[in-house]
C-alpha positions, -999 to +999 in steps of 0.1 A: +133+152+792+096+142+795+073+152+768+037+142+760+052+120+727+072+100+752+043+096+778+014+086+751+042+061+733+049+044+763+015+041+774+005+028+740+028+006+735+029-010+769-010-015+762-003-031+726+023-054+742+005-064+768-028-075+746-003-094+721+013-110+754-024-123+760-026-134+725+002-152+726-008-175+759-024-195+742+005-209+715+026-219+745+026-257+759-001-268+781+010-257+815+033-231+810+033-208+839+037-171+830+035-154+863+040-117+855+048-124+818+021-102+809+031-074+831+066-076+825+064-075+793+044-039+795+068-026+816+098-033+786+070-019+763+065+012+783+107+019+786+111+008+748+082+028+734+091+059+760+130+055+745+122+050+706+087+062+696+085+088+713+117+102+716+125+106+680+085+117+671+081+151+654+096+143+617+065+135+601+042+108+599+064+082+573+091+089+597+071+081+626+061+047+610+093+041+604+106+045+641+074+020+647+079-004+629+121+000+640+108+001+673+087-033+668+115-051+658+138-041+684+111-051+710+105-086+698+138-094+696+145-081+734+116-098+746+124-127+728+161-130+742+152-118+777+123-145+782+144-171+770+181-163+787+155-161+819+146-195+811+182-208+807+192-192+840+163-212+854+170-245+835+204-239+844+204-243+884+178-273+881+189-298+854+220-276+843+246-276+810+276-288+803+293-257+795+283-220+790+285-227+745+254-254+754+238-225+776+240-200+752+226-223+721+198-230+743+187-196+747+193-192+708+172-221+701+144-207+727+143-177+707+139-195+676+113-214+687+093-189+706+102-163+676+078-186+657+051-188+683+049-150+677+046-154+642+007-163+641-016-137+624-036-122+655-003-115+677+011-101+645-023-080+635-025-069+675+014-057+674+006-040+636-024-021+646-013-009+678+021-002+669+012+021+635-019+036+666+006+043+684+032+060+663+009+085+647-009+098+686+030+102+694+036+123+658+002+142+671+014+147+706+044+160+691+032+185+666+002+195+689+023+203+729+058+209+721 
């Protein structure tokens, strides 16, 4: 059911993700193309924040930066395995692997090595800020229109 703590956490946290994804342009290889990596990334922000944040807001604010920083995690760790199974599939029908176990450790070693592209201090200060923003608006929304 919609409520105003789901709408302002996925609003907010599609925003926060989106300004990290710009932060984090620059630590990729010269040349990458991200097409709607930006955008995309929102939009799994927006359904994650929608789903986690603000659906279990209302317990109080420790609790609600609790279910951030939960929600952080699980985020990064989606985003990371999305991005990089998306670039196996398109690795895979170009130069291709020699079996599925090569696929799948090359998607485990993309996230590994993207994982620690995200580890720089102002994508992590841009994910901090905005996700402990946007856990306590959701904890307000909640108290203040139930």
């Amino acid at each position: 059911m919609p409520t105003a703590a789901k709408l302002i956490a996925a609003i907010f946290f599609a925003v926060t993700t989106m300004i990290a994804s710009e932060l984090f342009k620059p630590y990729m290889p010269e040349g990458t193309q991200f097409g709607y990596f930006t955008y995309m990334n929102g939009a799994i922000a927006a359904s994650v924040g929608w789903k986690l944040i603000g659906g279990r807001a209302g317990h109080g604010v420790t609790s609600a930066i609790n279910n951030g920083v939960t929600t952080l995690v699980a985020l990064i760790l989606f985003l990371l395995f999305s991005h990089s199974f998306r670039l196996m599939i398109i690795e895979s029908t170009g130069i291709g692997y020699g079996s599925l176990s090569e696929a799948l450790q090359d998607v485990a070693q993309k996230m590994v090595d993207h994982g620690l592209l995200v580890l720089n201090i102002d994508v992590l200060v841009a994910f901090g800020l905005g996700t402990f923003v946007t856990s306590i608006l959701a904890e307000a929304a909640s108290r203040r229109w139930r």
